[in-house]
LOGUTOR-557085 format. One record per residue (C-alpha): residue number from 1; residue in three letters; z negated, y, x negated. Coordinates in Angstrom, 1 decimal, decimal comma. Layout:
# LOGUTOR-557085
  num  residuo      up   north    east
  NUM      ALA       Z       Y       X
...
***
This chain:
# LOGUTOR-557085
  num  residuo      up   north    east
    1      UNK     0,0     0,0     0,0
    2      UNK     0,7     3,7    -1,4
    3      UNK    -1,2     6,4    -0,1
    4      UNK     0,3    10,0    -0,5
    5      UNK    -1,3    13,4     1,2
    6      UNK    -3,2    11,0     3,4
    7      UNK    -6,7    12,1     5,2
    8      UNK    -9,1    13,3     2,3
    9      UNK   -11,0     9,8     3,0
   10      UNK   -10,3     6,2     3,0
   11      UNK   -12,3     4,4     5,3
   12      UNK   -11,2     0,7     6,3
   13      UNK   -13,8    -1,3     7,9
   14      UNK   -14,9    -4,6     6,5
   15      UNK   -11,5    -6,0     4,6
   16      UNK   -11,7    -8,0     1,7
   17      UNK    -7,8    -7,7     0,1
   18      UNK    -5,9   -10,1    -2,3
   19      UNK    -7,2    -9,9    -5,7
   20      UNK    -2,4    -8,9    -5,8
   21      UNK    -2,6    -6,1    -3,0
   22      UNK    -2,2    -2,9    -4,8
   23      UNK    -3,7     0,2    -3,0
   24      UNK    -2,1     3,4    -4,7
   25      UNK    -3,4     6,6    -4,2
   26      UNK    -1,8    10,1    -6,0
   27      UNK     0,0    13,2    -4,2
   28      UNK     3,7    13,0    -6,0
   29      UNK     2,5    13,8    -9,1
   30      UNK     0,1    16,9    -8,1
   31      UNK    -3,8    17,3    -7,8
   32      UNK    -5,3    15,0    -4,9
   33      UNK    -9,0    15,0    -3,8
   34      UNK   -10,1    11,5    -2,3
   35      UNK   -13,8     9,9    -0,6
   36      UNK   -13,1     6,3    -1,0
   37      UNK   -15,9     4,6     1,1
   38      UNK   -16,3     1,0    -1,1
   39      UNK   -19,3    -0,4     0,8
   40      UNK   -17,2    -1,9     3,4
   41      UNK   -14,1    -3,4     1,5
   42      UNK   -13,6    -5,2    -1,4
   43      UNK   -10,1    -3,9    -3,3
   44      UNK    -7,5    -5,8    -4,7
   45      UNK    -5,4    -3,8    -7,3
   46      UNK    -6,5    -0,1    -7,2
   47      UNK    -4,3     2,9    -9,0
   48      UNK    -4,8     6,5    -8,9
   49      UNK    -1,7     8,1   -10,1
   50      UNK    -1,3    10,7   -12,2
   51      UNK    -2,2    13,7   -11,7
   52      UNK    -0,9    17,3   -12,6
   53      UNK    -4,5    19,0   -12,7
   54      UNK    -8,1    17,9   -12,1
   55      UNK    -8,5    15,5    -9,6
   56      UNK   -11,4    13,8    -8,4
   57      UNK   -11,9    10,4    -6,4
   58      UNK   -15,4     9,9    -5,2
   59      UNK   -16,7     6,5    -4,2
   60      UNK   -18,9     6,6    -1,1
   61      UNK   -21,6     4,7     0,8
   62      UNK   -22,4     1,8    -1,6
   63      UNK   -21,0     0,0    -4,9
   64      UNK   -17,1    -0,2    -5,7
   65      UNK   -16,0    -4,1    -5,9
   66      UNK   -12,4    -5,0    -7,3
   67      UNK   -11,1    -8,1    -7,9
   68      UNK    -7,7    -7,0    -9,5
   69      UNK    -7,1    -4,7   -12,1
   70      UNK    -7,8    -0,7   -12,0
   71      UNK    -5,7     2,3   -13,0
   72      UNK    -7,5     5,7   -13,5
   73      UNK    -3,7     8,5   -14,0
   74      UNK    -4,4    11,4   -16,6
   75      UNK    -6,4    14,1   -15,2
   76      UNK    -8,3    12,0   -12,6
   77      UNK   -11,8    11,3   -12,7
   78      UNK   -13,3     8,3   -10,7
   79      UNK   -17,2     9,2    -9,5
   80      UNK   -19,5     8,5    -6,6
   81      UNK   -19,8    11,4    -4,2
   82      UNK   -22,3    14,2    -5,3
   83      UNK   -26,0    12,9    -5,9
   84      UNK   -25,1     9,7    -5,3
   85      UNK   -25,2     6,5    -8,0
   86      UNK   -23,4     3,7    -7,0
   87      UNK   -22,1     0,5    -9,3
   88      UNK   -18,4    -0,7   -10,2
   89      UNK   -17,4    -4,4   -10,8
   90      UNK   -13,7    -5,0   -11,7
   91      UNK   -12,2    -8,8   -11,5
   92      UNK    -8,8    -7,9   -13,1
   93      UNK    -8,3    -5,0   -16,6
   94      UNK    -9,3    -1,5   -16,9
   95      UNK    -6,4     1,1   -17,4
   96      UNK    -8,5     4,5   -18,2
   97      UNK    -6,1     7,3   -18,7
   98      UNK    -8,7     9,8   -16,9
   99      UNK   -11,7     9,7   -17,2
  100      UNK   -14,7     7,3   -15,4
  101      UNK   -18,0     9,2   -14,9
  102      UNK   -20,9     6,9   -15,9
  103      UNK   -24,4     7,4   -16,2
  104      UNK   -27,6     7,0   -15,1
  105      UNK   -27,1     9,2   -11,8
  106      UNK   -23,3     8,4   -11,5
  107      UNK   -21,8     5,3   -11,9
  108      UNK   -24,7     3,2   -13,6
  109      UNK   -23,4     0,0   -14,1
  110      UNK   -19,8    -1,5   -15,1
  111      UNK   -19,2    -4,8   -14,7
  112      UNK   -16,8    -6,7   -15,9
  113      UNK   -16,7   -10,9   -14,1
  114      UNK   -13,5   -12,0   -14,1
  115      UNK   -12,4   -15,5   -13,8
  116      UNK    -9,5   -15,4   -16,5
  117      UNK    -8,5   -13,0   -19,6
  118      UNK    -9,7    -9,1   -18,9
  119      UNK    -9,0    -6,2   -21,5
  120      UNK   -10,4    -2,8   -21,8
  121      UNK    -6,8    -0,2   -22,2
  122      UNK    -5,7     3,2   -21,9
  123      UNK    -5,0     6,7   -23,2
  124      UNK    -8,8     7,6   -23,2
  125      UNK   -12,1     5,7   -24,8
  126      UNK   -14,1     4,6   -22,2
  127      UNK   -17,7     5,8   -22,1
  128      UNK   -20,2     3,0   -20,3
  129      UNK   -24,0     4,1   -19,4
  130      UNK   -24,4    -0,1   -18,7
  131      UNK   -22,2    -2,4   -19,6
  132      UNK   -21,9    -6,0   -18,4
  133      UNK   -19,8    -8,6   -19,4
  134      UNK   -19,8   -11,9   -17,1
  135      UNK   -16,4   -12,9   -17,5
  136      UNK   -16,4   -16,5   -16,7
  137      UNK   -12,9   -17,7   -18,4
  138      UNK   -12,6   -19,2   -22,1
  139      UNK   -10,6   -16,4   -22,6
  140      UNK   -13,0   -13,1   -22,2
  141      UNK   -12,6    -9,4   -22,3
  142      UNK   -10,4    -7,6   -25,0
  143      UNK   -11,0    -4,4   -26,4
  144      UNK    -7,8    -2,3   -26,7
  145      UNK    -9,1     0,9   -26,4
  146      UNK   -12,4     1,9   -28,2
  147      UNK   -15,6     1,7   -25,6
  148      UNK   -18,5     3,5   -26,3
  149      UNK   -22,3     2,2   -24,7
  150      UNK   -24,9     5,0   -23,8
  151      UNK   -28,0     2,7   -22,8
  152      UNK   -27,5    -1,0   -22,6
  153      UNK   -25,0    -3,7   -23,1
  154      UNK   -25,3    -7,5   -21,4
  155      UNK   -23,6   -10,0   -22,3
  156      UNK   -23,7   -12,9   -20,0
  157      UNK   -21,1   -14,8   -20,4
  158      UNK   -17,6   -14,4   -22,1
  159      UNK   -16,9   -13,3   -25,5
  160      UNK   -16,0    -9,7   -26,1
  161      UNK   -13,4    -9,4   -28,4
  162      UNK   -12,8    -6,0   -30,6
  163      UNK   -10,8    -5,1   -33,8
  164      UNK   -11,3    -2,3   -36,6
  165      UNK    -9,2     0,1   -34,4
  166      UNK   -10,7    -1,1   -31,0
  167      UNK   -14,3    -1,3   -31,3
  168      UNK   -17,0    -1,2   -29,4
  169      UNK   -19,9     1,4   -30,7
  170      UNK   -23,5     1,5   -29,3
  171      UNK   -25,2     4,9   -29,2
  172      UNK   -28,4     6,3   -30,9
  173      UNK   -31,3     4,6   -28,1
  174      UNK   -29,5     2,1   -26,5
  175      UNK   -29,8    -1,7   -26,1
  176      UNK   -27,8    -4,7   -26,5
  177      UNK   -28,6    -8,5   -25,5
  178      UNK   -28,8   -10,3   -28,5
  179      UNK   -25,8   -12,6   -27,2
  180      UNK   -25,1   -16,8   -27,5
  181      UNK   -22,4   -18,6   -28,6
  182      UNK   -21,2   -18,4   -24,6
  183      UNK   -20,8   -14,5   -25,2
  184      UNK   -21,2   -12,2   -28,1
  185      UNK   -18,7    -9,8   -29,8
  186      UNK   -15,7   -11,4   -31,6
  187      UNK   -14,6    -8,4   -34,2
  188      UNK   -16,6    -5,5   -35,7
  189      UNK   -19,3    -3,5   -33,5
  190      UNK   -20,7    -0,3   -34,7
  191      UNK   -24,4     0,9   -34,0
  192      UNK   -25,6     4,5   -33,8
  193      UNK   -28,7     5,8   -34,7
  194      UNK   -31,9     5,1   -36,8
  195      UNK   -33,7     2,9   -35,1
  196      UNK   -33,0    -1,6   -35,8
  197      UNK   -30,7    -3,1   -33,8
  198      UNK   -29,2    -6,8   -33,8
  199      UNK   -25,1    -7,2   -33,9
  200      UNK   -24,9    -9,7   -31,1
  201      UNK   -21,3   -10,7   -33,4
  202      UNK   -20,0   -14,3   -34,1
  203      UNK   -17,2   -16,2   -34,1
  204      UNK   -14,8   -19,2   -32,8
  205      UNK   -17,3   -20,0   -30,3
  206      UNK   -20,1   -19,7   -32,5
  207      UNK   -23,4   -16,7   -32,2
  208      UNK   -24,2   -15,5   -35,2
  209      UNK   -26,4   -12,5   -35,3
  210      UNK   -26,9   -10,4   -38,1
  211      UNK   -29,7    -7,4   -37,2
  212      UNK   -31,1    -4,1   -39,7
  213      UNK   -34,0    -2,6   -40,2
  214      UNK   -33,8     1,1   -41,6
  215      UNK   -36,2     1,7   -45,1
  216      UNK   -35,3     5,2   -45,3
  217      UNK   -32,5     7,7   -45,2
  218      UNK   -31,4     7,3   -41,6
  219      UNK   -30,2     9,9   -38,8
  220      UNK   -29,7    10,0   -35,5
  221      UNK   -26,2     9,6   -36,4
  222      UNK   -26,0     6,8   -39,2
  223      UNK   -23,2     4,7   -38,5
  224      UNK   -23,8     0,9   -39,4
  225      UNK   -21,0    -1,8   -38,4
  226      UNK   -20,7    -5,4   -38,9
  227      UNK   -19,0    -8,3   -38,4
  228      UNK   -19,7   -12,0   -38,9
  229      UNK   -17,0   -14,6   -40,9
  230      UNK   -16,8   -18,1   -40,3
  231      UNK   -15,1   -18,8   -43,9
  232      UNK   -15,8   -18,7   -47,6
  233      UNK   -17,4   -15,4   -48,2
  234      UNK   -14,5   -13,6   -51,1
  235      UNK   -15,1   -14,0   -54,8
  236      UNK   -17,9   -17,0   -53,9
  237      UNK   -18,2   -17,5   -57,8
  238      UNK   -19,1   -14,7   -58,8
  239      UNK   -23,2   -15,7   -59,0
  240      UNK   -25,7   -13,1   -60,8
  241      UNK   -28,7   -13,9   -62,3
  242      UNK   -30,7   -16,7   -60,2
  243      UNK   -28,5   -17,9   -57,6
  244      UNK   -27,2   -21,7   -58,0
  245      UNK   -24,9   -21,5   -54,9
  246      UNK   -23,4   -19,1   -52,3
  247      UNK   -22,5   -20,5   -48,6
  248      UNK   -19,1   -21,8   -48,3
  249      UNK   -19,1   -21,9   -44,2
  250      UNK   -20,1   -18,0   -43,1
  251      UNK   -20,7   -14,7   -44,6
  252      UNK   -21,0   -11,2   -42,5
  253      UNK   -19,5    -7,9   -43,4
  254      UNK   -21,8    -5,0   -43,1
  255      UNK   -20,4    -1,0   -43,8
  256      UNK   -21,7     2,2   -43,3
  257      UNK   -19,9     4,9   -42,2
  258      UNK   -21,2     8,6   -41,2
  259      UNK   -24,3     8,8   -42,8
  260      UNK   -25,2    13,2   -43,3
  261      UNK   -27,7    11,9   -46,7
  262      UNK   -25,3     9,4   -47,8
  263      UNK   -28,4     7,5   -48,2
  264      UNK   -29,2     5,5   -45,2
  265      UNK   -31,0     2,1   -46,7
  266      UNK   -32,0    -1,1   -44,6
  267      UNK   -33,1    -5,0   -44,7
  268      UNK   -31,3    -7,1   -43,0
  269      UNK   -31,7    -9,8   -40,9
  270      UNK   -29,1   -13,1   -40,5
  271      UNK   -30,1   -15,2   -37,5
  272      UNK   -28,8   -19,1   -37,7
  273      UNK   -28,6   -20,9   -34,4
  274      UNK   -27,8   -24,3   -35,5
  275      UNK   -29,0   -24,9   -39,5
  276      UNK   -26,4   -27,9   -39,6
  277      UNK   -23,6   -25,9   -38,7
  278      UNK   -24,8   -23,9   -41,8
  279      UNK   -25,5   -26,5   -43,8
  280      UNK   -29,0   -25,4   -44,4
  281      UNK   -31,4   -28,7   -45,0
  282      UNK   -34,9   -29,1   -44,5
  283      UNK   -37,3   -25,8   -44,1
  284      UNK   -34,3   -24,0   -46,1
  285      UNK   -37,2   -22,9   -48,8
  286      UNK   -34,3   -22,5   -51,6
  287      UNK   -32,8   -19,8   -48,7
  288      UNK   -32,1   -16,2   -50,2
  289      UNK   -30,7   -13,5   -48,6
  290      UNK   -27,3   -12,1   -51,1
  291      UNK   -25,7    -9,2   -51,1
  292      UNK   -22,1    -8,6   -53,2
  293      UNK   -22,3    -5,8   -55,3
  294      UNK   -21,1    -4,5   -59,0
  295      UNK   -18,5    -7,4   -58,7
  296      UNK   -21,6   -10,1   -58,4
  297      UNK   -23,5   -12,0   -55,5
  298      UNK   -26,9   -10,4   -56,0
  299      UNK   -30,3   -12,0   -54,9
  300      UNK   -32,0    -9,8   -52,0
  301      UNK   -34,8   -12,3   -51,3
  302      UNK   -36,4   -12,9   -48,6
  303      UNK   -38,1   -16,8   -47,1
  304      UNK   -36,1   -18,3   -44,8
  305      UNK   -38,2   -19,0   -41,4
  306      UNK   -37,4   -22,1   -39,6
  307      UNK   -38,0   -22,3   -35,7
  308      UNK   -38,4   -25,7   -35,5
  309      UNK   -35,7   -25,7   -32,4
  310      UNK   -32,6   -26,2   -35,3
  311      UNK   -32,5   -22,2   -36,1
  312      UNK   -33,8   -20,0   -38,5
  313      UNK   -33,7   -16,6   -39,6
  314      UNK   -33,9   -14,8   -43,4
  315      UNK   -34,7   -11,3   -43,7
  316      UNK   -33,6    -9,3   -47,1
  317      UNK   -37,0    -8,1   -49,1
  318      UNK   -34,8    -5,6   -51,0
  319      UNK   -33,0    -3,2   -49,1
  320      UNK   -29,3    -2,5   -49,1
  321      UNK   -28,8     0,9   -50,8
  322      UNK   -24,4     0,0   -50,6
  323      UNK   -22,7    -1,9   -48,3
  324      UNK   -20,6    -5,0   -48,2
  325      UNK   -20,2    -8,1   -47,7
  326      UNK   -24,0   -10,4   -47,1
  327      UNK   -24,5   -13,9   -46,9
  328      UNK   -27,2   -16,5   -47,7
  329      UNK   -28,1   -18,4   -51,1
  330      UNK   -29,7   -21,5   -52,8
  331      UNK   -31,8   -20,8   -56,0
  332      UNK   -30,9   -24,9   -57,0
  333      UNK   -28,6   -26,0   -55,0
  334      UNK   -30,2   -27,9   -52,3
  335      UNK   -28,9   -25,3   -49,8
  336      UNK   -26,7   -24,1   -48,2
  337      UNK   -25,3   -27,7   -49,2
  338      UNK   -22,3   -26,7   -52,4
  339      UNK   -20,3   -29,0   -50,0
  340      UNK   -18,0   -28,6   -47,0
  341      UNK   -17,9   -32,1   -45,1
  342      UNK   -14,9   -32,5   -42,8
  343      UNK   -16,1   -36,6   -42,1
  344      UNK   -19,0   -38,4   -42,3
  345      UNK   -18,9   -42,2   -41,1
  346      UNK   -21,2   -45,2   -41,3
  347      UNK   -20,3   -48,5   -40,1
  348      UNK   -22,0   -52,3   -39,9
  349      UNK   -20,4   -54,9   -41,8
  350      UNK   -22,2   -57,8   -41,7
  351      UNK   -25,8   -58,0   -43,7
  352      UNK   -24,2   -54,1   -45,5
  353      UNK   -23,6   -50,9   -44,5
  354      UNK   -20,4   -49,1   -45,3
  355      UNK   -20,6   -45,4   -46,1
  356      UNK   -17,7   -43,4   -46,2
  357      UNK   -17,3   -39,2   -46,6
  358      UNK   -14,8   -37,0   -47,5
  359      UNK   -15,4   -33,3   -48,5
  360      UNK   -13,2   -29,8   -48,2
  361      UNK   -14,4   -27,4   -50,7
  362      UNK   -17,3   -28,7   -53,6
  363      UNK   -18,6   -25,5   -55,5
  364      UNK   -21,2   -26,7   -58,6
  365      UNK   -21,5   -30,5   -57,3
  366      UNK   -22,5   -33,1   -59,8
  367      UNK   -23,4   -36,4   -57,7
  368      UNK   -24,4   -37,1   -54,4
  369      UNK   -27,8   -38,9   -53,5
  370      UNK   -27,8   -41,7   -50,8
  371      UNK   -31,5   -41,7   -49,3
  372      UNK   -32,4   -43,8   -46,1
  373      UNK   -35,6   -43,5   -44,0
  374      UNK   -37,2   -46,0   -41,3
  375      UNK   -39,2   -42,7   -39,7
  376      UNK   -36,9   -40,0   -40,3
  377      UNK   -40,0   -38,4   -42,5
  378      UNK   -40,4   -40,4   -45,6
  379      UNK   -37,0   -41,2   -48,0
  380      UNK   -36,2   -42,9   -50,5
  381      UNK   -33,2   -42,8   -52,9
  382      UNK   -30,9   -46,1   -52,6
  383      UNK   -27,6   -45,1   -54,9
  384      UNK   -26,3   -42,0   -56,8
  385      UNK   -23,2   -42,2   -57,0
***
C-alpha cells in the first residue's frame, strides 16, 4: 500500500499484515507529517520516503511491531508522539537514512528478533538508547552501518556481526550483557569511557570475552576496541624472557584509539568458557597473561582461576601501557598444550588398547606422555613415546 497526502494519522484497527506487505508513506518527494497509531497493528514492510525538508512520523498509543524490514527517507525522523515512550521491534533490516529518536523518554528500546539474517544499513549511524538482539536464525544481525549504544546492549540470542568500518561502539556509562557462544559480537567492538567493561566478542560460534580494567590515564572519552581470534596469534615465536609457549588456538586484538593523555593504562581480563577448547589442562597454574610488544610476547602475569564448571579466567598483574595483540602463556610447557590435535582415537583390540593421534601445528614439542587413571584423579605414566 502507498500512502500519499493522506489524513495526518493512520489508524487501522486490529490487523496484523504479511511480514511482504509494504505500507509506504512520503508526500511525492516533499515534507509530510504522520501519527502512526502502532498499538493496534502489527506492520509488515514499513517505508517512509524521502523527504525534501524535516519531517516527522510519530508513533502513537503503544509499542511499534514490524515483522518486515524498515525504511526511515533522508530528512525524516521516526518518534513516539510528544511525551510519550513507546518500544520498536523490527522482524526484517533497518534502512536509516533519517534519523530514529531513541532514548530513555522516546523510543527506549530496539529490538531486533528475526527468524532469519537481519542487518543494520543506511546513510546515517544509528544511535540506540537499548539495544536488543534476539535474532533466532544461525545467521544473525550484520552491522553495515556503524551503531552506536547509549545505555545497554542484550544480547540474547544471535550473533552480531561487525567489521573495522562497521562497528558497533558503546558509550561512556553504558552496559552490555556479557554474551555466550549463542550470541556475542563477531568483529571489533569499541567501548567509551573510563570505567571496566567486558567485550562480549568471539568467534565461529565460540564466546570468548576479553574485559579491562583502567590503572590510570583514562577519560570520559578513552577509546578501547577489541576483538577476539580463533587462530595462531602472529609472530607466535617470538618468546621473551620466561615464556616456554604461546597459544596456538586463540589470541585477542586489543587497540586504543582517542585517548586526550595518550596514556590510558589497563589490566586485562581473558574469560575461557571451555578450557579444552583452549587446550588449557588441569588448574592452568603455568597460565600467564602475554602481551606482544617491542617485537616479543611479553609476560604480564597474572594466576589463572579455574571455576571448576570447565572455564576460567586470567587477569594481567602488569598493566598494558601500548596496545596490541594479548593472549595467554605457559611458563614450561604444560599449557596451553604446544599441540593442535585434529584426532584423537582409542580402540579395543583384544587383551591391548590401540592409541592413535595425529596433530596440526607442534611448537617446542619433545615427546608425548601416555598416562592412564582408574579414578580419573591419580596417574600414572605407561609409555613416552
Amino acid at each position: 500500500m502507498l500512502f500519499r497526502s493522506v489524513p495526518n494519522n493512520f489508524n487501522t484497527y486490529n490487523n496484523i499484515y504479511s511480514p511482504t506487505s509494504t505500507f509506504r508513506f512520503g508526500n511525492n518527494g516533499a515534507s509530510y507529517n504522520y501519527l502512526l497509531y502502532s498499538n493496534i497493528q502489527i506492520f509488515g514492510k514499513l517505508v517512509f520516503d524521502n523527504a525534501s525538508s524535516g519531517s516527522t512520523i510519530s508513533t502513537y498509543n503503544g509499542n511499534t511491531t514490524i515483522t518486515g524490514d524498515l525504511t526511515i527517507g533522508t530528512n525524516v525522523t521516526l518518534q513516539p508522539w510528544t511525551g510519550f515512550q513507546y518500544d520498536l521491534t523490527i522482524g526484517g533490516n533497518l534502512y536509516n537514512n533519517g534519523t530514529l529518536n531513541t532514548s530513555a523518554t522516546t523510543i527506549k528500546n530496539v529490538t531486533f528478533n528475526g527468524s532469519s539474517s537481519q542487518s543494520i544499513n543506511g546513510s546515517s549511524n544509528t544511535t540506540f538508547y537499548n539495544l536488543i538482539i534476539n535474532n533466532n536464525s544461525s545467521t544473525g544481525v550484520t552491522v553495515n552501518k556503524s551503531v552506536v549504544v547509549t545505555n545497554a546492549l542484550t544480547l540474547s540470542d544471535g550473533i552480531v556481526y561487525t567489521s573495522t568500518s562497521n562497528i558497533v561502539t558503546i558509550n561512556n556509562g553504558t552496559t552490555s550483557s556479557i554474551g555466550s557462544d549463542a550470541s556475542h559480537i563477531e568483529g571489533p567492538m569499541k567501548k567509551i569511557g573510563n570505567t571496566s567493561f567486558i567485550f562480549p566478542v568471539g568467534k565461529s560460534g565460540f564466546a570468548a570475552q576479553i574485559g579491562f580494567t583502567p590503572s590510570s590515564g583514562f577519560d570520559a572519552t578513552t577509546e578501547i576496541s577489541a576483538e577476539y581470534f580463533k587462530t595462531t596469534a602472529p609472530n607466535s615465536f617470538n618468546l621473551n624472557t620466561g615464556i616456554h609457549n604461546i597459544s596456538r588456538i586463540e589470541y585477542w586484538d586489543i587497540s586504543r584509539g582517542t585517548d586526550p593523555g595518550n596514556d590510558a593504562s589497563c589490566n586485562v581480563t581473558m574469560y575461557f568458557n571451555n578450557k579444552t577448547r583452549s587446550n588449557i589442562v588441569s588448574t592452568g597454574s603455568d597460565i600467564r597473561t602475554v602481551h606482544y610488544e617491542s617485537a616479543l610476547w611479553t609476560d604480564k602475569g597474572g594466576v589463572f582461576h579455574d571455576n571448576g564448571d570447565g572455564s576460567g579466567y586470567i587477569m594481567s598483574t602488569t598493566a598494558l601501557t601500548s596496545y596490541s595483540p594479548e593472549t595467554i602463556s605457559s611458563t614450561n610447557g604444560n599449557s596451553p598444550l604446544p599441540i593442535t590435535l585434529t584426532t584423537f582415537k582409542v580402540a579395543k583390540s583384544n587383551n591391548t588398547v590401540i592409541i592413535t593421534w595425529t596433530t596440526e601445528t607442534e611448537i617446542n614439542n619433545d615427546y608425548f606422555t601416555i598416562e592412564r587413571s582408574n579414578d580419573g584423579e591419580t596417574w600414572e605414566t605407561i609409555y613416552t613415546c
